[in-house]
N, C-alpha and C positions, 0 to 999 in steps of 0.2 A: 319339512324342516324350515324354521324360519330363517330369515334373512340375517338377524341376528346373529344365531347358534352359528351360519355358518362362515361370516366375519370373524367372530372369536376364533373356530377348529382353525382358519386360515392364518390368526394370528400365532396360533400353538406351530403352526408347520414352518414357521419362518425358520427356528432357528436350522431346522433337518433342509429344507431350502440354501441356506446358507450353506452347509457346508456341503452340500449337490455341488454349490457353485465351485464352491474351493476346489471339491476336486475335479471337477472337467476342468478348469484349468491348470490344475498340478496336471493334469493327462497332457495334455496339449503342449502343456513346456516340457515335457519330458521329449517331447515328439518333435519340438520345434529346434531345427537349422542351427539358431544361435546360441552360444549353452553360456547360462551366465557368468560374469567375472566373481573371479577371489573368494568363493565358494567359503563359509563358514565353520569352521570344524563345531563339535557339540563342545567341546571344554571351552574355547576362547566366548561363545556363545554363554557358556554357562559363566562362566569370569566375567561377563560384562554383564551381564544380569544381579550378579552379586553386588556389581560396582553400583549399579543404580541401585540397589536394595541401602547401600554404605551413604552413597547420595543424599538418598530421603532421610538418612536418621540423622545424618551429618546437619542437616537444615531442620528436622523437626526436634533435634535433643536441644537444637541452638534458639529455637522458640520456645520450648516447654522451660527451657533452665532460666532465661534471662527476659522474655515477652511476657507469655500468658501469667493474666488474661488476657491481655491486650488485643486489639485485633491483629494486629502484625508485628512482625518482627523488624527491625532496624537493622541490619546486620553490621553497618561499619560503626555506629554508635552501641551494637549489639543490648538495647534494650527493648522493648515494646512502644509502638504507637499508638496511643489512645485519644481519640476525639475527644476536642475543648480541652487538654492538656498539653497535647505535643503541639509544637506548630504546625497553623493549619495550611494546605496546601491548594487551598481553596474548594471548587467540584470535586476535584480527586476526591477528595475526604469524604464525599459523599458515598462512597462505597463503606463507609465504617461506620458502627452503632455500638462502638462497646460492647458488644455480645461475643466476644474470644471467638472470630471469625476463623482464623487457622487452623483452629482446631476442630470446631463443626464441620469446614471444609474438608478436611485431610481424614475424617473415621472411617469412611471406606476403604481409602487406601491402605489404611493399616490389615484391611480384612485381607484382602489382595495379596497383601505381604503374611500373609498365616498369623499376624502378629496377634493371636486372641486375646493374649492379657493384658497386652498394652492397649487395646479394643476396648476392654469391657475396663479400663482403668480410664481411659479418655471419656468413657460415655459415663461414668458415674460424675466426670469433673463437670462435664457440659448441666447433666440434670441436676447439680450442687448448684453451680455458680451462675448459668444463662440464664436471663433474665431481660424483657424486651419495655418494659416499660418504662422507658426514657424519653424524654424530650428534647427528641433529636431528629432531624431530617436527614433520611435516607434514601438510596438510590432503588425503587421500586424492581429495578430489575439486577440489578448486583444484588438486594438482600435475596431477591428470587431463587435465582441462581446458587449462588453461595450456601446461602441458610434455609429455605425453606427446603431446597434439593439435599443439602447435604445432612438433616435432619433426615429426611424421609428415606435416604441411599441407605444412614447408618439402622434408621429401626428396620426396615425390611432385613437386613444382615442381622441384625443382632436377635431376630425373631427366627431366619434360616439356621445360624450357632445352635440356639436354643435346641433346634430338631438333628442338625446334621452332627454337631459338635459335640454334645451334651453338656453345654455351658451357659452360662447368664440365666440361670431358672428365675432370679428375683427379677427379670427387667419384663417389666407390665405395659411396655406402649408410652413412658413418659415421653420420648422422642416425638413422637406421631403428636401429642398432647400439644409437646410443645409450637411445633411446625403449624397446627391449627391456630393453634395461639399467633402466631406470628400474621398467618395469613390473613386474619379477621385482622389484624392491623394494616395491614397491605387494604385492604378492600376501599377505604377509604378513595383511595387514589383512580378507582374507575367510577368515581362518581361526574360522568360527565356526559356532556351532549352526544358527543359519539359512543360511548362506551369505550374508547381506546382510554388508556390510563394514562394520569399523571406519571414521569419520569420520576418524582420525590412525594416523601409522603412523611408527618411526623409520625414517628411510633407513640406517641402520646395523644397528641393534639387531634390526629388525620390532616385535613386540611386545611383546619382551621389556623394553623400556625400563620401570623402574620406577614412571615417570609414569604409564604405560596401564595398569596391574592393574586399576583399576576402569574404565577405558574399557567405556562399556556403550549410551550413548543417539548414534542419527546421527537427520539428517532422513531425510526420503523422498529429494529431490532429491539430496543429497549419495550417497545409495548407488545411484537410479536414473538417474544421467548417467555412465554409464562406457561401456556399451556397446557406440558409436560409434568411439571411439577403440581398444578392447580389441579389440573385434571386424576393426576395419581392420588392427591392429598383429597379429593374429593371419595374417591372410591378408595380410599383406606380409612375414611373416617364415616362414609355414608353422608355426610352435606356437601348439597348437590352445590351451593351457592358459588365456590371457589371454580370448578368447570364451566359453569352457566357463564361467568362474568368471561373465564379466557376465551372460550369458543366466540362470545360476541363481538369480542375485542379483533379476533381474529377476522370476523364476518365484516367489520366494521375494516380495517384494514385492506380488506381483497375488494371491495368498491370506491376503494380508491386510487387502484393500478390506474393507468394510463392507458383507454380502452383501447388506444392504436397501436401501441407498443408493448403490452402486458408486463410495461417495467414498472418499480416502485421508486418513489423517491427517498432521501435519507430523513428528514424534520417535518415534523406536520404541525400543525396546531390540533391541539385533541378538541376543541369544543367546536371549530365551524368547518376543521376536518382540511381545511387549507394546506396547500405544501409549502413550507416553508424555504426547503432543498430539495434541488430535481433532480439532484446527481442520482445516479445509478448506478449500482456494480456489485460487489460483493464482498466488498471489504467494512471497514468500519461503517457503523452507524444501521449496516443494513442485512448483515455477514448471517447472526442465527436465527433473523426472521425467518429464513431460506430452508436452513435445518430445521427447524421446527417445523415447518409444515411437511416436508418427508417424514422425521420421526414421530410427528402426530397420528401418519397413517401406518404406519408401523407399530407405535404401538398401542392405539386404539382400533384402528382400522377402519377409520372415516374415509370414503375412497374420495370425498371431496379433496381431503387435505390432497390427497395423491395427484386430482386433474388440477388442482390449483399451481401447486408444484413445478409441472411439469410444463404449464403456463409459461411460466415465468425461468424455471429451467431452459425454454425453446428459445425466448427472447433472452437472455445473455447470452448463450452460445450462439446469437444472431447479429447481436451490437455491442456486447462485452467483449467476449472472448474475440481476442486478435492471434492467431495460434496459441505460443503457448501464454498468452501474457493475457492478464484481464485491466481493460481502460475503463475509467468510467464514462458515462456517457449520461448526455441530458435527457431526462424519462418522457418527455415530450418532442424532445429532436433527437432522436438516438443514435441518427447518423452526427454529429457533433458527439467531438470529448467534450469531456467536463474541467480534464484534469489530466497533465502530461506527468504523474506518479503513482507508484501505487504503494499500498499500503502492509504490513505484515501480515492482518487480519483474515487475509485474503488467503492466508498460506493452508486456511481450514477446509478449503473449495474441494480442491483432490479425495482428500478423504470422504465427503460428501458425496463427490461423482462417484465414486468406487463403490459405495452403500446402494446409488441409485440404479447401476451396471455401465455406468458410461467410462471404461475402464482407458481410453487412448489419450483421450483430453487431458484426463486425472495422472497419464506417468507425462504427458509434455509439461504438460505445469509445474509438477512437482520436480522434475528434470530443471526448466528457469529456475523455481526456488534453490535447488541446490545450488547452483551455479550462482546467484548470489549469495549464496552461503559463502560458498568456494572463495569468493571475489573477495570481501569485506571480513572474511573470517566469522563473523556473526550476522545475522540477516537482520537490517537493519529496522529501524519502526517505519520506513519509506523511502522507496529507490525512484530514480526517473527512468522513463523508458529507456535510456542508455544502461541501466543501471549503475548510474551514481546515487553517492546518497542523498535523501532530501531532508530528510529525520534519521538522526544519528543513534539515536538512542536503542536500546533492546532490554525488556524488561523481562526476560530469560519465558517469553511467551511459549506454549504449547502446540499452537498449532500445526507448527512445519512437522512437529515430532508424532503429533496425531495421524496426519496425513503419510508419514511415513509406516508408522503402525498398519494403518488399514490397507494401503498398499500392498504391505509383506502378507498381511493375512489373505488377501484375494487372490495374488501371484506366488507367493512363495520364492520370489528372484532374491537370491541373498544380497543383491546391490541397496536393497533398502535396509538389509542388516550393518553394511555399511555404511551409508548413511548414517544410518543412528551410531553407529562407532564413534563417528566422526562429532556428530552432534554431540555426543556423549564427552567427547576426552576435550571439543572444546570450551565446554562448560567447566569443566573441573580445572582446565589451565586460565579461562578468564575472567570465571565466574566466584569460584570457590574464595572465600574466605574463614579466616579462622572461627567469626561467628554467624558461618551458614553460608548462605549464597546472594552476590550482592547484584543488582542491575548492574548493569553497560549503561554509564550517561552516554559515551559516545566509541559508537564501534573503531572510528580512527584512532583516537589517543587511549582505550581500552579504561578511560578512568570512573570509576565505580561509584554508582549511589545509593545512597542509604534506603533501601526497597527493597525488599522480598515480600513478594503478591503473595496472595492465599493459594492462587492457583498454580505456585509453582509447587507447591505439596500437593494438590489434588489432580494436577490434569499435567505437569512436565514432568517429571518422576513417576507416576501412575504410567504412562503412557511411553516410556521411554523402559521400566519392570516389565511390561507387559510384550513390547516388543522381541526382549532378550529371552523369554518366557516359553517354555513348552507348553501345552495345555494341563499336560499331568502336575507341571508344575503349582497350578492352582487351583484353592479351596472350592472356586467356584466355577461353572462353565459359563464364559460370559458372552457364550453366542445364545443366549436365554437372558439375554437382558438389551435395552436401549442405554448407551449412554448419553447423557445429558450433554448440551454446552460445555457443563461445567466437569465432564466425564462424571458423574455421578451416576450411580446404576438405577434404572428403575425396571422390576422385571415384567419380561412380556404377557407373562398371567394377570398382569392389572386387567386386562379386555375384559378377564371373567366375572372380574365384581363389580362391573354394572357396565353400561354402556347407553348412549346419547347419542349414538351416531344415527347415520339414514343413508341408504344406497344413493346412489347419486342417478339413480332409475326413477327418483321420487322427486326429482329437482331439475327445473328448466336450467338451472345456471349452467352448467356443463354439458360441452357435446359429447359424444361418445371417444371421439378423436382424442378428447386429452387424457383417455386412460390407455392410450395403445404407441406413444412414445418407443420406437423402435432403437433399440441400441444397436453399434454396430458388432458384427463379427468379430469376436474373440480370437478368430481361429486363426491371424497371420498378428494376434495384438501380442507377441511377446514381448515384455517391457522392454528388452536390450534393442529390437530392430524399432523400435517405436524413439527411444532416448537420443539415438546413434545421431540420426540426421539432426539434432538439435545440439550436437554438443558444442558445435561455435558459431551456431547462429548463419550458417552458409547455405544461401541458397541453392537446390542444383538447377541446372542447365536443364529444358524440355525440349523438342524440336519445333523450330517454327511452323505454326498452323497459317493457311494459306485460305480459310472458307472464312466468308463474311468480310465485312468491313471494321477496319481494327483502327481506334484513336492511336494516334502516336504522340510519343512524349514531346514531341518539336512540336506538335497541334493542338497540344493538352493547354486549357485556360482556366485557373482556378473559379472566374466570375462566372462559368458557363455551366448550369446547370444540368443541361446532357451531359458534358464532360462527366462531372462529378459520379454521376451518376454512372456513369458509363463504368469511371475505375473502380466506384464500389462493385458493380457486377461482375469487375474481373477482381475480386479478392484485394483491394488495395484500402487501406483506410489512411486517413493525413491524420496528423497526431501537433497540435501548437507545442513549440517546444518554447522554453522561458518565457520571457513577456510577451504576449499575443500582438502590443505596438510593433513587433519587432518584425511580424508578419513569418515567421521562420516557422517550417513546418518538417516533418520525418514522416517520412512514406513507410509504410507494411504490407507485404504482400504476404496475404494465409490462403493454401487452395479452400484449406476445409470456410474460408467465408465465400468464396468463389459461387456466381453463379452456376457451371458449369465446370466439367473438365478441361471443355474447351475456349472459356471464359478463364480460369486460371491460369492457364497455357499463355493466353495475350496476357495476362498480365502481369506476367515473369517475362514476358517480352520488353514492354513498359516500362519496367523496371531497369533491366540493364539499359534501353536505352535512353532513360533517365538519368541514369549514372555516367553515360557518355557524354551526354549534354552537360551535367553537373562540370563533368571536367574540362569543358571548353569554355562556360562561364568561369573554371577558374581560371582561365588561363585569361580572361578578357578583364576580370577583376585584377588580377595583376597588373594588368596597363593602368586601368585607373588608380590602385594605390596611389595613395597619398603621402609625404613627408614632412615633418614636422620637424626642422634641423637648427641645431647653432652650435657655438664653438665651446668647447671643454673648460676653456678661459677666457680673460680677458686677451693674452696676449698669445695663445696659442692656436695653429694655423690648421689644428685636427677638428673636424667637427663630430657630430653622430646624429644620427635621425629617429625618431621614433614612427612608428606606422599611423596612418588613419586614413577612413573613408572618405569619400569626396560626398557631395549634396548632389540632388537630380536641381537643383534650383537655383544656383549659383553658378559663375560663370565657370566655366572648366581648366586651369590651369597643364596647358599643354607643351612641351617640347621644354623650350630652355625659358618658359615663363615663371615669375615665380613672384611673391610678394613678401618681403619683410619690415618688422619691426622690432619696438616694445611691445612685450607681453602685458596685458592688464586685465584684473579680475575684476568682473560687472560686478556690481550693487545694488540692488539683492543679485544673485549669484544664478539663482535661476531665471534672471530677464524674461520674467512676464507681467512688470508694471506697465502703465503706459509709461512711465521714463524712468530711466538710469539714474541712479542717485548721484554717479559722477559721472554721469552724460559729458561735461565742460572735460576730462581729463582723457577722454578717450581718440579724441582728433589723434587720425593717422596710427594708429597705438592697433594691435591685434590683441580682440578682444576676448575673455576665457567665460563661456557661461556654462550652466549644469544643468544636463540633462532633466525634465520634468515640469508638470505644472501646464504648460502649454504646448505649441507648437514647433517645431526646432525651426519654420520659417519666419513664426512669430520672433523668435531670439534673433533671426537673422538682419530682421527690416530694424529692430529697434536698436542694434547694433551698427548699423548703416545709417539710421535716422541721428546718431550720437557722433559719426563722423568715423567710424572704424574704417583700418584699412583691410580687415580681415576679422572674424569669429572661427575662436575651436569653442567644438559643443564637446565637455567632457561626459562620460557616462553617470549613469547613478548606481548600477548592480556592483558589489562588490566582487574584487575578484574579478572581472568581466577582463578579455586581454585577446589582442589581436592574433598571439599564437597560436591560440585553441579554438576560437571563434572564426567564424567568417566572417569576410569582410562586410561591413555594416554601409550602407549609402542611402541618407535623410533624403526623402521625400517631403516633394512642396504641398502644396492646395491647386495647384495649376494656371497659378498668377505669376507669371516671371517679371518680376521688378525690384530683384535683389541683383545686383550690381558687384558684391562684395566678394570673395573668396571663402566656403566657407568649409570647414571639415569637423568630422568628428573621430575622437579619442577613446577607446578604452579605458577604463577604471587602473589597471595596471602600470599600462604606457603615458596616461595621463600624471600616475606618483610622482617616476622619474621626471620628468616636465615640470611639476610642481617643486620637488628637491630641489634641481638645478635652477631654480626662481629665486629658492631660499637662501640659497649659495649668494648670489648674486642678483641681489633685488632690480638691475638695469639688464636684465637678461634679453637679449634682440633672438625672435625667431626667424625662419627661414620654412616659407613653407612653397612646395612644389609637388611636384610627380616623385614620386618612391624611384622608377626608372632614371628619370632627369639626374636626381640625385646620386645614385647610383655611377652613372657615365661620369657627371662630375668631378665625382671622388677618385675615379681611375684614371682622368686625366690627368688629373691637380700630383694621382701616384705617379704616373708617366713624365711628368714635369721636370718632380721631384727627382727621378733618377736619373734625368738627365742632364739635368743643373750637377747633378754629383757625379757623374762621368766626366762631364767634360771638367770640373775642379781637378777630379783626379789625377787627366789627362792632362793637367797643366794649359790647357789655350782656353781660350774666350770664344764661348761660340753665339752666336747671333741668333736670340733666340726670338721666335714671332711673338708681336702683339699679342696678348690674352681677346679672346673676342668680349666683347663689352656685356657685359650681365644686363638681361631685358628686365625689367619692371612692367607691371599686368596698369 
């Protein structure tokens, strides 16, 4: 039997594999300790499954009656967007070609939904009205995706009807025709020194269009998700040309990992194969390259795709994954972030783990995502590692909903039925509009924008049906198909009409090692003891280990390269949080990055007493607080203080010393010329410059060279404020020959400072110790009530000198 034949039998066994798997795990959680929460009844189940069925027609009768053709629908202007007519939104628009995209998109789903004659009534509009010969640049891998898959998803269905259904006898393969048709226009775009494709291509012109001469940089994702669709469209049409060009693309791709790291980066340049971006991770830019080489071996059954995979699967779970959370990281320094945010795209990861068996990682992760669900009500386009938001926006994306789908099907735990509950009723409360369903420009203010993606008919409603879904419930069995990116079906009998592949027995590139990726034991992974310790992020307590020699958080030196090293081996990664000038950094402890058990045990050590130290620094930061003080008025004896940091470089203002003046703003504002445009007005005057541009010691000497008797440095980030922030202290160059006083302000605390300027253009500061000030005030109160005692009491008491106010 050749090697072939028995690649294919193995691809036929997947789906009867699959559900082996389903059920030793329904075995095991029937078995398992913890028995799931809020258990599902079959009618509430069924009722929500109807509701996403009301869902989808609610947003595709709102396309069909007032968009198409158009590619998309507008939902708050409720008409159609159509390239070179609507206004352009720049790149975005690059996903559109006038080819009534929505509805190519969404004909599978109508299969999904039994809908057959509203099926075979969309496929006759599509082979009426689509038509590709335009002279228009388009997104080589959005048209991929979208159209050439979602052509090929509806003629495989519509040729299954045919036999299962006894319907559509007239439809002859136009679909298929057309998808060819498309793809020889695509081709265009791998005409390059590598073989990786252009990210844009004319449907007219190819590349010749004037626009593309300098077309030079794609992502990763954008050239490694073709594959699936090229390679199916190759062996549904019999020309080889459309798979020869992906697989190259792909070969071309995998020799440009990072042979130390077997990370990718996100930009390349397709012709000298350069990185353009070194970020790493698994969210945008790099997110379906990843799936696509898993479901290339699934459903071709190239076992390269598989050791490649698994490659690159080892290395994120080595310098991605931070427990539940994935950072990116630089694909050349892996231990470096790239990036203190992450992104929604990323939310697709779970569902991938769960396809590949790596079933613990996939509920911690997906456990974060909810939880920023939870937080923000809708899961933002990007959170910071705190998770705040970084990108407010949400364009009613698929992915979380995917990943909850594959979840419920591998576990069976009714928590991801609710989940999707949740997901479900909060779309319809902040999504739902009279025409369709609108984006979230910003998950805070919940205010809507005129956007509905194609994929929210092909892949969030698909996959949110399908969730609520019994299997009896539909036409088709869909553990006998791959879905696409784009959820588009391609079935796993493609392996039998031809095949390109080669054992990886035939190829130096692979060790044997990268097909034997061991997952872990299922058999204590019930989603609920798995979720539990994650639900607020609380680490527990271990006991202290006493063997070896252990770094302590008092001996720990960020410049010490052992150090560093030492705390990544105990599971610890540093994360730059805001501006990296700022030198501020967030500590993570994950066992699962841990050298050892007993390498993670130190470093839950580490940790807490990092966090002891942290609180003794605040308490030391407190001394040196700074104040920034004057009076309410001219003629009133109340003052108030605002906060700010002191400098490591300037002299230190201690006990009852203090210095004041006139406020006045430098010219230019950021004090980094060699001189002050009103240098002559600043003698004795405490001077205000802005954050940027230079050195905050540079601002200080030219301030001091102009005759100040003091400098505040205000922030530049908006928003920035001493409440929420910790206290901030300017570092010099290590030249002490600033003489002056100098402190910096918050962006917040700064406003008020700036109002009270505007009030009162002669406005005199007072700047000292936060402390100093503080005693101050309580004497000046102590004074005050005694001067009003003894009024009361009618005598005259003899009250002491005030001690004489120092000047610095």
């Amino acid at each position: 039997m050749s090697s072939t034949l028995m690649i294919v039998r193995q691809r036929l066994l997947f789906p009867s594999l699959l559900s082996l798997l389903l059920l030793i795990i329904s075995v095991i959680s029937e078995d398992a300790s913890t028995i799931p929460t809020q258990n599902m009844s079959h009618k509430e189940r069924a009722e929500l499954r109807e509701e996403a069925r009301d869902m989808f027609y609610h947003a595709y009768h709102a396309y069909m009656e007032n968009a198409y053709p158009a590619d998309e629908l507008m939902p708050l202007s409720c008409k159609g967007r159509y390239r070179g007519v609507t206004p352009s939104r720049g790149d975005m628009d690059d996903i559109l070609g006038n080819f009534s995209m929505t509805l190519v998109d969404t004909l599978d789903t109508l299969v999904l939904l039994g809908d057959f004659a509203e099926f075979e009534h969309a496929v006759k509009l599509v082979i009426r009205d689509v038509q590709f010969d335009s002279d228009i640049i388009v997104s080589v891998f959005e048209t991929n995706i979208r159209m050439v898959g979602g052509l090929l998803s509806a003629h495989i269905l519509a040729e299954y009807l045919q036999k299962q259904a006894d319907v559509m006898h007239w439809y002859k393969g136009e679909m298929l025709e057309m998808a060819r048709e498309l793809g020889y226009r695509l081709l265009p775009a791998f005409n390059t020194t590598t073989g990786i494709p252009h990210a844009r291509v004319n449907l007219r012109l190819g590349m010749k269009d004037p626009q593309l001469k300098k077309s030079r940089e794609t992502c990763t994702a954008c050239a490694g998700t073709i594959l699936l669709e090229f390679a199916a469209l190759s062996r549904l049409t019999g020309d080889p040309i459309f798979e020869v060009r992906a697989h190259a693309a792909m070969d071309a791709l995998w020799k440009l990992r990072h042979r130390g790291s077997d990370l990718m980066g996100t930009v390349l340049n397709v012709h000298s194969g350069d990185w353009v971006r070194r970020d790493s991770g698994v969210g945008a830019g790099i997110d379906s390259y990843y799936e696509y080489l898993f479901k290339s071996y699934v459903l071709l059954g190239d076992d390269k795709y598989l050791a490649r995979f698994n490659r690159h699967y080892n290395a994120v779970m080595k310098y991605v994954s931070e427990g539940p959370m994935l950072l990116d990281v630089l694909m050349h320094r892996p231990h470096a972030k790239s990036r203190n945010f992450m992104d929604s795209l990323l939310a697709f990861w779970p569902g991938l783990q769960v396809l590949s068996g790596d079933l613990k990682p996939a509920v911690q992760t997906h456990e974060m995502l909810y939880q920023v669900m939870q937080m923000h009500t809708l899961i933002p386009e990007a959170w910071t590692v705190d998770f705040q938001i970084h990108w407010g926006q949400h364009h009613l994306r698929p992915e979380f909903i995917e990943s909850t789908y594959f979840l419920y099907r591998a576990t069976g735990d009714h928590h991801y039925l609710q989940v999707g509950k949740r997901a479900l009723k909060t779309l319809q409360q902040y999504a739902k509009v009279s025409c369709g369903y609108a984006a979230v420009n910003d998950v805070r203010t919940g205010k809507h924008e005129d956007r509905m993606d194609s994929f929210v008919l092909s892949e969030t409603f698909k996959y949110l049906f399908l969730l609520f879904s019994e299997p009896q419930d539909l036409i088709i069995n869909v553990d006998e198909f791959v879905f696409t990116t784009e959820a588009h079906l391609l079935p796993l009998s493609i392996a039998q009409l031809g095949n390109s592949t080669f054992s990886f027995r035939q190829s130096d590139e692979h060790n044997v090692l990268d097909f034997m990726r061991t997952c872990p034991s299922s058999n204590k992974l019930f989603p609920e003891k798995v979720r539990k310790p994650l639900r607020n992020f609380i680490t527990g307590s271990c006991p202290r280990t006493t063997t070896g020699k252990r770094l302590s958080a008092l001996d720990f030196q960020a410049s010490n390269a052992d150090h560093l090293r030492a705390v990544y081996d105990m599971g610890i990664t540093m994360v730059s949080v805001g501006d990296r000038s700022q030198g501020k950094v967030r500590l993570f402890h994950s066992f699962y990055n841990a050298k050892s058990q007993e390498e993670g045990e130190m470093g839950l050590q580490f940790m807490q007493e990092m966090l002891e130290l942290t609180k003794m620094q605040s308490i030391n930061q407190l001394a040196q607080l700074q104040a920034v003080a004057y009076a309410l008025d001219d003629q009133s004896q109340d003052w108030t203080a605002l906060m700010a940091g002191p400098s490591h470089f300037s002299p230190e203002l201690i006990g009852e010393q203090f210095v004041e003046g006139d406020i006045v703003w430098a010219r230019p504002l950021r004090a980094c010329d060699e001189r002050l445009h009103n240098a002559e007005s600043l003698k004795g005057k405490i001077v205000v410059a802005e954050r940027g541009d230079c050195t905050f010691v540079s601002k200080a000497r030219l301030a001091q060279k102009a005759g100040a008797a003091a400098l505040i440095v205000c922030d530049n980030v908006a928003g920035s404020s001493g409440e929420t922030q910790p206290m901030f202290a300017m570092s010099g160059d290590g030249t002490d020959d600033v003489v002056i006083p100098v402190v910096f302000m918050y962006t917040l605390e700064f406003a008020k400072l700036s109002q009270a300027k505007l009030r009162r253009p002669q406005l005199r500061v007072r700047i000292m110790q936060m402390v100093e000030y503080k005693r101050w005030q309580i004497a000046k109160e102590a004074h005050q009530n005694e001067t009003a005692a003894a009024a009361a009491a009618g005598t005259t008491t003899a009250m002491p000198k005030k001690k004489p106010e120092k000047e610095l």
